[in-house]
N, C-alpha and C positions, 0 to 999 in steps of 0.2 A: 535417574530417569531421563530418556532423552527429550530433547527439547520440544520436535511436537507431541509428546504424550504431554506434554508439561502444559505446551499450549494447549491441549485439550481438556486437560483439566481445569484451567482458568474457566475457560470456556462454558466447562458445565456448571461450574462454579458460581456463574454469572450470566443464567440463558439470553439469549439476544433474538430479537429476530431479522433474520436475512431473508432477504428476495431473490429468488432467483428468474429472469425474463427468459432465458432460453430453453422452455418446455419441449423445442421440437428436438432436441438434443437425445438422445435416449441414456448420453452417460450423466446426465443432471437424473435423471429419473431415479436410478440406479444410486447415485451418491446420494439422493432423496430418504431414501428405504435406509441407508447406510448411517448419513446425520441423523434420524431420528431414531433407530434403534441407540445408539451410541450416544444419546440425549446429548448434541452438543451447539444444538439452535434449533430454535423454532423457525418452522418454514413458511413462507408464501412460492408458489409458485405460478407464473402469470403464463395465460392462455386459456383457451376453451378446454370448460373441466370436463365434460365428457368425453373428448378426444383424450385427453392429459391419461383418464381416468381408463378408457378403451385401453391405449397402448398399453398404459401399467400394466391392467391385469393380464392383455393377451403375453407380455412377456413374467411374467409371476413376480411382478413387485409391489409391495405392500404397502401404500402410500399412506395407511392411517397415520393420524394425525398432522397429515402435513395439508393448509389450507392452500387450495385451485381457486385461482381469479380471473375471471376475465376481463381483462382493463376496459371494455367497449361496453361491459354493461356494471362495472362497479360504482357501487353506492358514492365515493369520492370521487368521481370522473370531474365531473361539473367545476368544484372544488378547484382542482387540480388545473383544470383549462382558466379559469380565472383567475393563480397564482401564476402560470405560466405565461399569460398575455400580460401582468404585471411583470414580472422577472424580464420577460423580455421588449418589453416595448420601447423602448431604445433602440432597439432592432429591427422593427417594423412587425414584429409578431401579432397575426388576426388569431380570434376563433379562430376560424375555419382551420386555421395553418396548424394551431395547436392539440386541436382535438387530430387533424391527422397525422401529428408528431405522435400523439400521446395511445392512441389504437392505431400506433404502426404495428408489425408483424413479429420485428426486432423486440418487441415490448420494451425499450432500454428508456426510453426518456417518462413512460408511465414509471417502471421502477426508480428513475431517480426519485421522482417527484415523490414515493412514497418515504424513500430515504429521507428527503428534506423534511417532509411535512410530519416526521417521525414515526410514521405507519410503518415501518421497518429501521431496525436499528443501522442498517447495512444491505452491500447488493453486492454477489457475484456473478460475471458475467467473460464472455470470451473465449466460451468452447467453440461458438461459431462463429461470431462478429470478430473484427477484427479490433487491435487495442484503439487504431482511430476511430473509431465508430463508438466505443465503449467510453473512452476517454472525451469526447467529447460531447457526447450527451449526458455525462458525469458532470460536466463544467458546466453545463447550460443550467443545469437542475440545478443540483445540490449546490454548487460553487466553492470557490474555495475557502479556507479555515482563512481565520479570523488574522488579520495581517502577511497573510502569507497571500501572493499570487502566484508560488509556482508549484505548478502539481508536480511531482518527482517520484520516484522510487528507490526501496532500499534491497538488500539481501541481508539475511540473519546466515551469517558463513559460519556452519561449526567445524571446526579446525579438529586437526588432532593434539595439535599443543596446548595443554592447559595454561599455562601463561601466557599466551597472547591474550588480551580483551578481559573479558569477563568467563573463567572456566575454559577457555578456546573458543570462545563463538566472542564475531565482531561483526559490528553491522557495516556494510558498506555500501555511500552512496554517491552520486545516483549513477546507477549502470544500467538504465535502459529506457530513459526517457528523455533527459534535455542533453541534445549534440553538444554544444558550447554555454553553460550557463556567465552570465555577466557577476559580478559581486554579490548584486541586491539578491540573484536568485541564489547561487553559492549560499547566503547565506542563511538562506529562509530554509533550502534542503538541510542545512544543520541542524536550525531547531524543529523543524518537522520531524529529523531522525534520531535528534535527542528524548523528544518525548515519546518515539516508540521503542526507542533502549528502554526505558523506564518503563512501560505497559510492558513492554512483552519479556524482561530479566529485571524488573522489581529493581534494579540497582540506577543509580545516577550515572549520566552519558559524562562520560572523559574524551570528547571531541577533537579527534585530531584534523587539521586541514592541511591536505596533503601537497605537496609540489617539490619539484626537483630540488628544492633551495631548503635551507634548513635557518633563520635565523639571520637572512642575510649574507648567507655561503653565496648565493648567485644574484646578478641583476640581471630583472629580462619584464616586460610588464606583465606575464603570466603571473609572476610573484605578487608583484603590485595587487594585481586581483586579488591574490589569494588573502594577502593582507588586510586588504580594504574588507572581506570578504568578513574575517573575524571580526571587525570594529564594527559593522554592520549587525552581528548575529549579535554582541553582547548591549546592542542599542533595544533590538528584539526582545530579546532576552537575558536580561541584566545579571541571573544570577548561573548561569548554561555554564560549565566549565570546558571552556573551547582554549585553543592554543594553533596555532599557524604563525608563518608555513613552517612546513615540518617535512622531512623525505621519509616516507617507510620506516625504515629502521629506526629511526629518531623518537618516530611517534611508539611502535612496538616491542623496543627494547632497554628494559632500565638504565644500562650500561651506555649504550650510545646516545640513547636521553640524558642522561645527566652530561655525558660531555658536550653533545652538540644543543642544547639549548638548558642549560643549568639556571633550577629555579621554575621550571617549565611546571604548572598545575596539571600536566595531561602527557609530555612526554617520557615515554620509554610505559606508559600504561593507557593508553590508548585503548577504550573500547567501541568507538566510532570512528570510522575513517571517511573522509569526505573527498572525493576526487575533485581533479580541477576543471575534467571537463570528460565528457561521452565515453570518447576514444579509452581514458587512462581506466574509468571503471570498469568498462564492458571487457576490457584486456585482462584489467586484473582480478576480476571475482572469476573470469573463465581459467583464467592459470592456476588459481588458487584452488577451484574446485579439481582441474583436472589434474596437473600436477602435483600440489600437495593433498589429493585425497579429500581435501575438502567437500564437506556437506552441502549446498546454497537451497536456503529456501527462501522460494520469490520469484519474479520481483512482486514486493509488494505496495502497491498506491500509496503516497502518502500527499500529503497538502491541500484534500479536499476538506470540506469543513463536516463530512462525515463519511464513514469509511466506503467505497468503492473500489473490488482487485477484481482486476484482468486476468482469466486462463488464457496459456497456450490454448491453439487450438488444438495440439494434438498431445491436450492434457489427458489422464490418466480418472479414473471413477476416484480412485484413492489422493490423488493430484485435487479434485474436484474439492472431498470433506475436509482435505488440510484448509485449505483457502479459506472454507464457510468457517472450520473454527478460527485463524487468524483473525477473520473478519469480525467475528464475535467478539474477540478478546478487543479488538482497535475498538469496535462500537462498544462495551463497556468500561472502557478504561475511564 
C-alpha cells in the first residue's frame, strides 16, 4: 500500500476534526465534498454559510455533512477574544484589536484559536494566504509544543530504494522553514521529527545529524553545531536514538556506517535525516525528489503544540485532502 493510502487509513481509523478558514477558495470546497465522501475528518469550514453554501450548490458540490461557521457570530467568539487578549497581553493586545484579528476575512487566527481551545483537532490552510500569514497566526494562537520553540518542517521522501530509511521512505528536515537554525533549534527540529517518524511509519526515529564531517573527519564550527546539536536533543529527549555528525552516506549506508562511525546506534540505518541548515535541505529533498525519482510529500509543519500545515498556493483539490488527512493523523497521534 502506498504511503498516503496508508495515511488515509490511519486517518479514518481515527476521525479528527480539522478547520479549514479559506472558504473563498473554491478548491477547499471541492476537497470538502472529497474529505468527506472518503470519511477521512470531520470538517469545519469558516465563513458566511449561505455564501459557502450558494457557491457549493451553484458549482454541484455536496457539502453534507461538513459544519459552515461564521467566526463574527459563533457561539465561542466572546470565549475566544478573552483567551486571546490573555495569550497576548505581553504584547499590548485590546478587545478591540482581538476581536478584529479574530473576524478578519483570512479567518486564520479564529481557526487557530479553535485548534488551541480543542474545537478542532487541527487546521489547514495556504491555498491563498501566504506561509507568513499562515505560520504566524499559527504561533500566536495555538503556540508551540511543549519544550520546543522552533516551529520547522519536515518531508516524508519515498525513495525507490528499499533500504534507505524505513522500506525507502526517510524523513528529512527542515527544508523549508529556518534559513540557518542555531544548536538549541537543530535540536528541537530532531525531536519534533522523531516523533512524526513514529505517527506516521509506526516505527522508532534512527536520527541521523547531518554535516560534511563524519566523527571528526573535519573541523570547522559548522560541525561544532552539529555536535552540540545532538547533546541538546538527548537532554530533550533522553531516550530519541539520534547520532551526529554524520555525512550522508555514513548515516544511509551499513557498509560505510560501520567504518566511518563504528558502534554508531543509527549509522549506516538512518530513517531521519536532519540538515544543518536551509540551504543543505531545500537542495537536498529537491535532488532527491527530482533526480533519484523520489516521492516528497510536504512540507509538513511540525513544532507547534497542535498540528497546523500550510498549502502551496498553487496546490492541487487532491494536494488539498492529502494535507487534511496528514493533519489528522499528526492531531491523533
Amino acid at each position: 500500500m502506498h504511503l498516503v493510502d496508508q495515511i488515509k487509513e490511519k486517518a479514518r481509523k481515527n476521525l479528527q476534526t480539522v478547520v479549514l478558514p479559506e472558504s473563498y477558495d473554491e478548491r477547499m470546497l471541492y476537497a470538502a465534498e472529497k474529505i468527506t465522501r472518503e470519511k477521512l475528518a470531520k470538517l469545519v469550514i469558516l465563513g458566511d454559510p449561505a455564501k459557502i453554501q450558494a457557491e457549493a450548490t451553484a458549482k454541484g458540490i455536496d457539502l453534507a455533512g461538513v459544519e459552515l461557521l461564521n467566526p463574527a457570530d459563533a457561539p465561542m467568539l466572546d470565549k475566544y477574544v478573552a483567551d486571546f487578549v490573555e495569550l497576548r497581553k505581553a504584547k499590548g493586545m485590546t478587545p478591540d484589536e482581538a476581536i478584529k484579528l479574530l473576524t478578519a476575512d483570512d479567518n486564520l487566527y479564529f481557526a487557530g484559536m479553535m485548534v488551541r481551545n480543542g474545537d478542532a483537532g487541527g487546521e489547514v490552510a495556504g491555498a491563498t494566504g501566504t506561509t507568513g500569514n499562515v505560520l504566524k497566526a499559527a504561533f500566536q494562537t495555538v503556540g508551540p509544543a511543549a519544550g520546543i520553540k522552533t516551529v520547522s518542517s519536515f518531508f516524508l521522501m519515498i525513495t525507490k530504494t528499499p533500504s534507505f530509511g524505513e522500506n525507502g521512505i526517510v524523513l528529512f528536515a527542515d527544508c523549508a522553514v529556518n534559513p540557518n537554525p542555531d544548536a538549541q533549534a537543530l535540536a528541537e527540529i530532531a525531536v519534533a521529527t522523531a516523533g512524526n517518524c513514529k505517527a506516521f511509519l509506526d516505527v522508532e526515529a534512527r536520527v541521523g545529524m547531518l554535516s560534511f564531517s563524519t566523527k571528526g573527519s573535519a573541523s570547522h564550527a559548522d560541525v561544532d553545531k552539529v555536535i552540540k546539536a545532538v547533546e541538546i536533543a538527548k537532554e530533550i529527549k533522553p531516550d530519541i536514538q539520534i547520532d551526529g555528525e554524520l555525512q550522508a552516506d555514513a548515516a544511509l549506508l551499513p557498509k560505510v556506517g560501520e567504518k566511518k562511525a563504528p558502534g554508531s546506534p543509527v549509522a549506516g540505518k538512518a530513517n531521519v535525516l536532519i540538515f544543518p541548515d536551509l540551504d543543505a535541505g531545500n537542495i537536498a529533498y529537491k535532488l532527491v525528489e527530482r533526480v533519484a525519482g523520489a516521492e516528497a510529500v510536504g512540507p509538513i509543519i511540525q513544532g507547534l503544540g497542535k498540528p497546523v500545515n500550510d498549502l502551496s498556493r498553487g496546490c492541487s483539490v487532491d494536494d488539498i485532502v492529502n494535507v487534511v488527512a496528514i493533519t489528522a493523523v499528526q492531531a491523533g497521534a
